[in-house]
C-alpha positions as CSV (number, residue, x, y, z in Angstrom):
1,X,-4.2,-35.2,-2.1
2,X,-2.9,-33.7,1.1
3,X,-1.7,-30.3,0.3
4,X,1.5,-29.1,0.9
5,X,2.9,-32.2,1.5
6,X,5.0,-34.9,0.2
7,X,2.1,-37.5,0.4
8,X,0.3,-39.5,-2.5
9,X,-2.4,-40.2,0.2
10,X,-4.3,-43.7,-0.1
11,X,-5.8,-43.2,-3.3
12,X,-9.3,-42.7,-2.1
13,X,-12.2,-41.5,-4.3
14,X,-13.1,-38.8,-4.3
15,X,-11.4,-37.7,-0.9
16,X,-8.0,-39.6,0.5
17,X,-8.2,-40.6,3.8
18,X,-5.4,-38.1,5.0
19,X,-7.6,-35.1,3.4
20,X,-10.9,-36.4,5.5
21,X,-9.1,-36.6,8.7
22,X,-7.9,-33.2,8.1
23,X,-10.9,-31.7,7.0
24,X,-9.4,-29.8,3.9
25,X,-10.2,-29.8,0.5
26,X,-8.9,-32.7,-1.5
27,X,-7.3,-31.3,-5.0
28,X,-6.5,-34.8,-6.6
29,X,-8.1,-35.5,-9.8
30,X,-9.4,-38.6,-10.8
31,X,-7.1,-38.6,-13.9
32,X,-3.5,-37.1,-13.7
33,X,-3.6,-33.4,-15.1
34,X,-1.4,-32.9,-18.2
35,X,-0.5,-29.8,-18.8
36,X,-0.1,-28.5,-22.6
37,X,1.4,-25.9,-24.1
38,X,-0.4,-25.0,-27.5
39,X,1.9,-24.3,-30.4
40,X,2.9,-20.5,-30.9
41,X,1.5,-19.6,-27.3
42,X,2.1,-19.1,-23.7
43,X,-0.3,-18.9,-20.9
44,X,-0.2,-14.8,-21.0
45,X,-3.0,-15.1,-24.0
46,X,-0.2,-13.8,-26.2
47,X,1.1,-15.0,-29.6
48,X,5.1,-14.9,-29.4
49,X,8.0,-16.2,-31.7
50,X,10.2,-19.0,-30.6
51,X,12.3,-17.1,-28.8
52,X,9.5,-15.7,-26.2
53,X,11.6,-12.5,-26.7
54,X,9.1,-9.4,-25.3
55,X,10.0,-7.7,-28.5
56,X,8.4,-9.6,-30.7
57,X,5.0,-10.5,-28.0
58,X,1.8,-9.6,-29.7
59,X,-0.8,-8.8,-27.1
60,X,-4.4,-9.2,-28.3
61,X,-5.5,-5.8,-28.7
62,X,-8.5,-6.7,-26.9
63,X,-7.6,-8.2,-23.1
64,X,-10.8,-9.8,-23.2
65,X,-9.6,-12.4,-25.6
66,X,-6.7,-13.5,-23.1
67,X,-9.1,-14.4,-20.4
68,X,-10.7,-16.7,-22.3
69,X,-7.6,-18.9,-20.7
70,X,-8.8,-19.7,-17.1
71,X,-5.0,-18.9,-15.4
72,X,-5.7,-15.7,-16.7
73,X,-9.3,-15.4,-15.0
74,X,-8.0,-16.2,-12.3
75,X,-5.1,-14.0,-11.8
76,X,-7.4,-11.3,-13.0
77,X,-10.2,-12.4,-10.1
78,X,-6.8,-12.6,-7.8
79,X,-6.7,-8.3,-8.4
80,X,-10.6,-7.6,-7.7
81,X,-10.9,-10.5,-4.5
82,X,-7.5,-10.1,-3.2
83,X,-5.6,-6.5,-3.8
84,X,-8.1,-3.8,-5.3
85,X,-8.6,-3.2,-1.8
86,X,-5.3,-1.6,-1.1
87,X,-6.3,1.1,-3.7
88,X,-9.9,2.2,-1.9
89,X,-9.0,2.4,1.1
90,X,-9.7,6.4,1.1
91,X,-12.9,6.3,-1.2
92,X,-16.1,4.6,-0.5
93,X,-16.8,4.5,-3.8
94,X,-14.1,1.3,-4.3
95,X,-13.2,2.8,-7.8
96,X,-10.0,0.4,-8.3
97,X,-12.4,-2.9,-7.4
98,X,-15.5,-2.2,-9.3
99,X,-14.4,0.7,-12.7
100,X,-10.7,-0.5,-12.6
101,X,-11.2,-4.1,-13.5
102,X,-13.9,-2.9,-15.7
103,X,-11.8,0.0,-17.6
104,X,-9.0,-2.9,-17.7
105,X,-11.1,-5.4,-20.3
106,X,-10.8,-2.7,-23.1
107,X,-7.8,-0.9,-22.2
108,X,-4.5,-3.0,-22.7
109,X,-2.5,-0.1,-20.5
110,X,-4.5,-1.1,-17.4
111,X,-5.4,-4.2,-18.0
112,X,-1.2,-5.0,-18.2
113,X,-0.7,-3.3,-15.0
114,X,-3.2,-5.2,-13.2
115,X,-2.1,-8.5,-14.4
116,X,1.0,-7.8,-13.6
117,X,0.8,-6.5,-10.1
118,X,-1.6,-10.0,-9.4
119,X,0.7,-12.0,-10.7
120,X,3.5,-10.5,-8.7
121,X,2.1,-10.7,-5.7
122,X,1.0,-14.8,-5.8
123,X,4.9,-15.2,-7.0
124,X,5.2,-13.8,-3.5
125,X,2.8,-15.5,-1.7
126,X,1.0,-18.5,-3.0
127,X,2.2,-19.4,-5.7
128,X,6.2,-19.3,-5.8
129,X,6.8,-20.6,-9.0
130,X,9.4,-19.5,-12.2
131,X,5.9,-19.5,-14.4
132,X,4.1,-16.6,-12.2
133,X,7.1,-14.6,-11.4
134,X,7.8,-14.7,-15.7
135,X,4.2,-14.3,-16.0
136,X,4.6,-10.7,-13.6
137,X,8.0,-9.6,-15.7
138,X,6.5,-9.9,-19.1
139,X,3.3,-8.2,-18.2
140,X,5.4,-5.7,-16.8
141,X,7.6,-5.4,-19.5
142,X,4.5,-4.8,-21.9
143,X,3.0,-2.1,-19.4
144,X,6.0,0.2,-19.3
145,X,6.2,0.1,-23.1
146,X,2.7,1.0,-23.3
147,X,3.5,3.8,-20.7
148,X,6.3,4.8,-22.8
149,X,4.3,5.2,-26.0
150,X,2.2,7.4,-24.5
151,X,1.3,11.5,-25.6
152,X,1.1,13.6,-23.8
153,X,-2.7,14.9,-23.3
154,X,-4.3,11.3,-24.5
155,X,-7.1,10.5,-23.4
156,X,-5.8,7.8,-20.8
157,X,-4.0,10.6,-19.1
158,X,-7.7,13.0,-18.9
159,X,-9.3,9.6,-17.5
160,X,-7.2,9.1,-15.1
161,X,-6.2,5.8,-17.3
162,X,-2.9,5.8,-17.1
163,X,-2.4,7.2,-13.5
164,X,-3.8,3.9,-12.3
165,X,-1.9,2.2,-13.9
166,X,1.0,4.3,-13.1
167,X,-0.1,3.0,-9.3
168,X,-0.7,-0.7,-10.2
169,X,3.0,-0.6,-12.1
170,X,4.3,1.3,-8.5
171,X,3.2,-1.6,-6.4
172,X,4.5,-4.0,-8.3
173,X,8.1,-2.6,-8.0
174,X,7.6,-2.6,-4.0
175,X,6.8,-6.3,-4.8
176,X,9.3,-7.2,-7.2
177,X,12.3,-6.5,-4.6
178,X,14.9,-6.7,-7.8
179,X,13.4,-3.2,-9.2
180,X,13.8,0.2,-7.9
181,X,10.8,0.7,-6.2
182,X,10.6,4.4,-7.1
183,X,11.3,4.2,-11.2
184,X,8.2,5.1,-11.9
185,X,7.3,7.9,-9.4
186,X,9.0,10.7,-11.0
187,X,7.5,9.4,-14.4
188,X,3.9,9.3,-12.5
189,X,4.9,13.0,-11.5
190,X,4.0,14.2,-14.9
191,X,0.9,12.3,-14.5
192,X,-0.1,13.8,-11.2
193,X,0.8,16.7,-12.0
194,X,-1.6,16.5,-15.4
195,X,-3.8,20.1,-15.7
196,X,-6.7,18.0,-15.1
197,X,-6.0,16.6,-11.8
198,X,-7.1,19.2,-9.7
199,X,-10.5,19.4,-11.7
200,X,-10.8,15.6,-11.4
201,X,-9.3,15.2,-7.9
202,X,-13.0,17.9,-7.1
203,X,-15.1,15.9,-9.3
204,X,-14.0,12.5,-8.2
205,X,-13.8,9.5,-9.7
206,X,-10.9,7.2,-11.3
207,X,-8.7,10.6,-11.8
208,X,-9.1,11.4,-7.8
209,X,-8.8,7.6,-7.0
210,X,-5.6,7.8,-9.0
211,X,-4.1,10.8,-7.3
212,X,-4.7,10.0,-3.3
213,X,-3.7,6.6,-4.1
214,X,-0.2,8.3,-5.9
215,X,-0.2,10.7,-3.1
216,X,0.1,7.9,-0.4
217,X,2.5,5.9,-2.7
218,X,4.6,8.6,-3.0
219,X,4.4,9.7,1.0
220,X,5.4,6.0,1.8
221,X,8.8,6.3,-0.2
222,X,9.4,9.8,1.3
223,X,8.8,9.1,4.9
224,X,11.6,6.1,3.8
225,X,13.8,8.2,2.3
226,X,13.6,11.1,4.7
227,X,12.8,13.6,1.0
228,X,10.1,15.5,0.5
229,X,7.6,14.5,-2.4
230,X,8.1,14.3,-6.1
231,X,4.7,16.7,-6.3
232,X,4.2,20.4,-5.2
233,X,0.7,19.9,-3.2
234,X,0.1,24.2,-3.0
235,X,-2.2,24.0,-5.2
236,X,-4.5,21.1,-4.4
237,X,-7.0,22.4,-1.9
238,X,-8.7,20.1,1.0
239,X,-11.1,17.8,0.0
240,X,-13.7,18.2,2.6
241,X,-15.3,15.5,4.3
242,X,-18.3,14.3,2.6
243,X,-17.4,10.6,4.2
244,X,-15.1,9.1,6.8
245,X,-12.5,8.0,3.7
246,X,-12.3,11.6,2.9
247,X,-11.1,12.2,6.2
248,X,-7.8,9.9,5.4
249,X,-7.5,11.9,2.0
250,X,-7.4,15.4,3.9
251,X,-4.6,14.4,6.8
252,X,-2.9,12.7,3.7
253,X,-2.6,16.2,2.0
254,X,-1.6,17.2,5.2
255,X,1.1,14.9,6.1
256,X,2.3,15.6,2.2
257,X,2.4,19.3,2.8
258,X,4.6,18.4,6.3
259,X,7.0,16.1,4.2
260,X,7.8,18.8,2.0
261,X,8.5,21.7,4.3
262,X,10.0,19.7,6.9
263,X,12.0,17.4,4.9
264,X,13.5,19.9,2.1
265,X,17.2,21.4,2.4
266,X,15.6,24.9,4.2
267,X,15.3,24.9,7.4
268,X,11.5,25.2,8.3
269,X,10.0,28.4,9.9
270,X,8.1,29.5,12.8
271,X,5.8,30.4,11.2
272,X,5.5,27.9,8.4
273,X,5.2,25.1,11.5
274,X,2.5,26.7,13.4
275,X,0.2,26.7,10.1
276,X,1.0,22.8,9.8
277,X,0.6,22.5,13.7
278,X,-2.8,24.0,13.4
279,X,-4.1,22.4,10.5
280,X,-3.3,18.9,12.3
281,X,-5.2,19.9,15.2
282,X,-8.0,21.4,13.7
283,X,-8.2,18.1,11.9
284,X,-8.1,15.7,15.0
285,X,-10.6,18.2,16.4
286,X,-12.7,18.1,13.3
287,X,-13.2,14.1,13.7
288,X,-16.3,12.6,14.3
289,X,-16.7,10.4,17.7
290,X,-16.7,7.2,15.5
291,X,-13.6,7.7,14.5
292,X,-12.0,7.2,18.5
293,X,-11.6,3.8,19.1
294,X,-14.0,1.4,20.3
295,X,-11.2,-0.4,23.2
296,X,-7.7,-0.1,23.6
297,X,-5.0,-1.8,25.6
298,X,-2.3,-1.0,27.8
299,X,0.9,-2.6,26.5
300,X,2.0,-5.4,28.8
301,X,-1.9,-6.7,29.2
302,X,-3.1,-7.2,25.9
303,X,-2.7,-9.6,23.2
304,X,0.2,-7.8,21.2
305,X,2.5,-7.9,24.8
306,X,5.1,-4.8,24.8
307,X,2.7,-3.3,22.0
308,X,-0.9,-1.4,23.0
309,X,-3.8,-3.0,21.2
310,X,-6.1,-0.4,19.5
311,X,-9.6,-1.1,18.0
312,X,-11.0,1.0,15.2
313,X,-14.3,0.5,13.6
314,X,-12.8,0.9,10.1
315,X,-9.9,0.3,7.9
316,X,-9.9,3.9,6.9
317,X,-9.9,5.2,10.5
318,X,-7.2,3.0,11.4
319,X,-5.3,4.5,8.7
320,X,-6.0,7.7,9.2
321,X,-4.9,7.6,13.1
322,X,-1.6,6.4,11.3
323,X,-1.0,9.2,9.1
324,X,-1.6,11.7,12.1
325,X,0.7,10.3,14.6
326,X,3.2,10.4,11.6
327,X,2.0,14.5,11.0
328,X,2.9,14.2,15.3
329,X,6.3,12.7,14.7
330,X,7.3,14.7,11.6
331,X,6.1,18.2,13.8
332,X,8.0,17.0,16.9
333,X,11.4,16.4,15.1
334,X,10.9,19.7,13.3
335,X,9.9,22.0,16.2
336,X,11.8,25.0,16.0
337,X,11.1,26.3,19.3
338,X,10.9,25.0,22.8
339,X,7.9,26.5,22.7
340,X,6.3,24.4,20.0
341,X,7.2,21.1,21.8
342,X,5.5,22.3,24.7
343,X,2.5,22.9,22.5
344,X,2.8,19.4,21.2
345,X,1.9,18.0,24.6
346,X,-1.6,19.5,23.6
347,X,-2.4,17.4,20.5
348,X,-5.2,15.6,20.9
349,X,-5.3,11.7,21.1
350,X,-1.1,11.6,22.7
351,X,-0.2,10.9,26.2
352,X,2.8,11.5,27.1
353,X,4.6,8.6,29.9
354,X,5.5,12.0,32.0
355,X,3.2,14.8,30.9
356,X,4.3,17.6,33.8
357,X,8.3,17.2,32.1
358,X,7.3,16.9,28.0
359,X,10.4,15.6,25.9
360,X,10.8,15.2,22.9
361,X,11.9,11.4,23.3
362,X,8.9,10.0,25.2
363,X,6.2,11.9,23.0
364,X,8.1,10.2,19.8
365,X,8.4,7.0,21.3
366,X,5.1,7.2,22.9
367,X,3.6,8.4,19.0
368,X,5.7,5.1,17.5
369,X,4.1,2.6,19.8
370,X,1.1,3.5,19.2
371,X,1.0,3.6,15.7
372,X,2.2,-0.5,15.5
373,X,-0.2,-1.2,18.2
374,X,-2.9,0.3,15.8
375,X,-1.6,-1.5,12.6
376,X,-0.8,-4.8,14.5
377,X,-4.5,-4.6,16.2
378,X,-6.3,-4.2,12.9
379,X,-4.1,-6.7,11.2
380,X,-6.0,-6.1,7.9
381,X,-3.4,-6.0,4.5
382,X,-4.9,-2.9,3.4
383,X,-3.6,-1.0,6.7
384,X,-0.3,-2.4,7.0
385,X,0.1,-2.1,3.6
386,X,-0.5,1.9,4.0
387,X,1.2,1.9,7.9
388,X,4.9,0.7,6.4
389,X,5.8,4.6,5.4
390,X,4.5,5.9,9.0
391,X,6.0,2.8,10.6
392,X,9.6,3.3,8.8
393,X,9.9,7.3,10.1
394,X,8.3,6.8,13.5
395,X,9.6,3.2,14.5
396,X,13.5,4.4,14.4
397,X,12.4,6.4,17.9
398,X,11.3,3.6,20.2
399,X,14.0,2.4,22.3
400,X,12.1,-0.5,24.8
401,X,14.3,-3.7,23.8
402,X,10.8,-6.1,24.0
403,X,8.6,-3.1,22.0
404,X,11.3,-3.8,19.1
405,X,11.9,-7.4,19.2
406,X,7.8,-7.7,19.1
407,X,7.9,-5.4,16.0
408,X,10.5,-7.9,14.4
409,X,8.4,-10.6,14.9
410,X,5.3,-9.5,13.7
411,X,6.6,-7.7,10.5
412,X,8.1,-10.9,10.1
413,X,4.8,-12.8,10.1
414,X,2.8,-10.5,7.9
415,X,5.6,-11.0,5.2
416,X,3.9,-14.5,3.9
417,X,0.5,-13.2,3.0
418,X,1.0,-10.0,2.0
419,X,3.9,-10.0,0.1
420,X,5.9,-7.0,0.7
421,X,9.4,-6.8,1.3
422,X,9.5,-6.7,5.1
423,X,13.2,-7.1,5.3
424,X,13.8,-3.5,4.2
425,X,11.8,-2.0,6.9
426,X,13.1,-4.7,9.4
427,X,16.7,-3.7,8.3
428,X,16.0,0.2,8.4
429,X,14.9,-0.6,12.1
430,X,17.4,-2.6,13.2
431,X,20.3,-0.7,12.0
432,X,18.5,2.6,13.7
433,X,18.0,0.7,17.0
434,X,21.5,-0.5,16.9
């Protein structure tokens, strides 16, 4: 049957006509699907009461028992195929695709998070029914109460457990635009902020998954808000770099450690800058050559028109390059001397449009443009995804008409597949263009 149309097609076996001139997969069945609901059941793999009330939802206390239903698999295969991605993009050793799912068929904690983020996020994209989106609430609903329940120093706090699915449960508030998308960040504080996390952040694994990926949540609502962090990052010490995706973790610590000295009620010092200058620096400096990118385009002559396209090898490096144009930004609009914005004509990687006569406006502008053209160029979900914090603080400083009506229209186009409310940061733009 012709998808996404209005069609019945001509009845053809086992393809319609319509389907075969298309050259798309016919989904008609040779007999009419009936769908049943079984007595005392929903399609969650739950036993409820007749009033589908959450209250009274029994879970199995195993989650492999609810995937015996094959809408279950498949919203659970949606997570591993489609959005455990987003969560390793700063460790090679893709923790939330391979021991996340696998934590998440014994532990109903995780296992609620992840169905409820992947059924969130098809309510957003493909599948825009009532069922999915009440499928997303009630897992939800189950997850927090879970959360709720529990002590502190369990064991799914020293695993790092619950902090994933502290960041599963943030994502799906992003998603679900009806929720405050930080609820949960000041309850994840206690989390992060667990005496085990520095231990497990140097030992790796899901605990140090958990925390960069909380870090970055948490540096995306702040470089929205304009506040500085809900975690004090003194004590966490650089993570080296072992691998290019550690690279991303270090400038995230980085940017953090910016947010919340440039962004609190004091007034940062001169001296306080010039340590964050120079650990910026010595981290562009540190990079390996692989991390430059491969071609690049002047805006005007490349495919993304008022925007320069940028070509990175990786997702990581792409998102890397992001979070230190955003360190750029952030040290540009708190440089407390004249001197210090002369210096930041020297940080590697910016051009200035007149380098002999530095401002402050071209180098910001100049810093914002470049960062789209480097999330539009990549066009990969996992970089946007991580580019809509930087994008939110730097974007407000670009004033070319044609730069912003192209930003428009691309955020705009990215909304459909991956989900996230666009019209927030399309609205924070526009109002700070206006």
């Amino acid at each position: 049957m012709p998808r996404g149309l209005n069609k019945a097609g001509d009845q053809s076996l086992p393809v319609c006509q319509q389907c075969a001139k298309a050259g798309r997969y016919c989904d008609r069945l040779t007999i009419a699907a009936q769908f049943v609901e079984w007595p005392g059941t929903t399609s969650l793999g739950a036993t409820v009461s007749k009033t589908d009330d959450d209250t009274t939802t029994q879970f199995p206390e195993n989650p492999r028992a609810a995937l015996e239903d094959a809408r279950l698999a498949r919203l659970f295969h949606h997570y591993v195929s489609d959005l455990s991605s987003w969560y390793d993009l700063s460790d090679g050793s893709h923790t939330f695709a391979t021991l996340v799912p696998e934590l998440a068929l014994d532990e109903p904690l995780l296992f609620c998070a992840l169905m409820a983020l992947s059924a969130v996020h098809l309510s957003k994209t493909v599948s825009r029914t009532a069922g999915t989106s009440a499928m997303a609430q009630l897992y939800h609903r189950r997850c927090v109460r879970l959360m709720i329940g529990l002590e502190e120093g369990s064991h799914l706090q020293a695993r790092g457990v619950a902090l994933a699915a502290t960041c599963l449960l943030r994502s799906y508030e992003i998603l679900d635009e009806d929720v405050d998308p930080n609820r949960h960040l000041q309850g994840a504080y206690s989390l992060a902020a667990y005496a085990g996390v520095s231990l497990g952040i140097l030992q790796g694994g899901l605990l140090a998954a958990g925390f960069w990926n909380y870090l970055r949540e948490d540096i995306t609502f702040s470089l929205y808000e304009n506040c500085p962090l809900k975690i004090d990052l003194e004590m966490i010490g650089p993570p080296g770099h072992a691998t290019d995706e550690s690279y991303l973790n270090s400038i995230s610590l980085i940017l953090g450690q910016l947010i919340n000295s440039a962004f609190a009620a004091r007034s940062i010092s001169v001296e306080e800058w010039t340590l964050l200058f120079n650990k910026t620096q010595n981290w562009f400096v540190s990079l390996p050559s692989r991390f430059r990118p491969f071609s690049s385009g002047k805006r005007g002559l490349a495919s993304l028109g008022a925007l320069p396209s940028v070509w990175f090898l990786r997702a990581c490096h792409a998102s890397a390059m992001h979070y230190y144009l955003a360190s750029v930004s952030i040290l540009t609009t708190s440089a407390p001397t004249e001197h210090a914005v002369a210096l930041l004509q020297t940080c590697g990687g910016i051009e200035t449009v007149n380098p002999s006569s530095p401002a402050q406006e071209d180098l910001l502008e100049h810093t914002a443009l470049e960062l789209f053209g480097i999330a539009f160029t990549t066009n990969m979900s996992v970089v946007l995804v991580n580019s809509f914090g930087p994008m939110a603080y730097c974007g407000r400083f670009i004033r070319a008409e044609a730069a912003q009506q192209e930003i428009i229209r691309r955020l705009s186009a990215c909304k459909k597949t991956i989900g996230w409310p666009i019209d927030r940061l399309a609205k924070l733009l526009q109002d700070a263009w206006d």
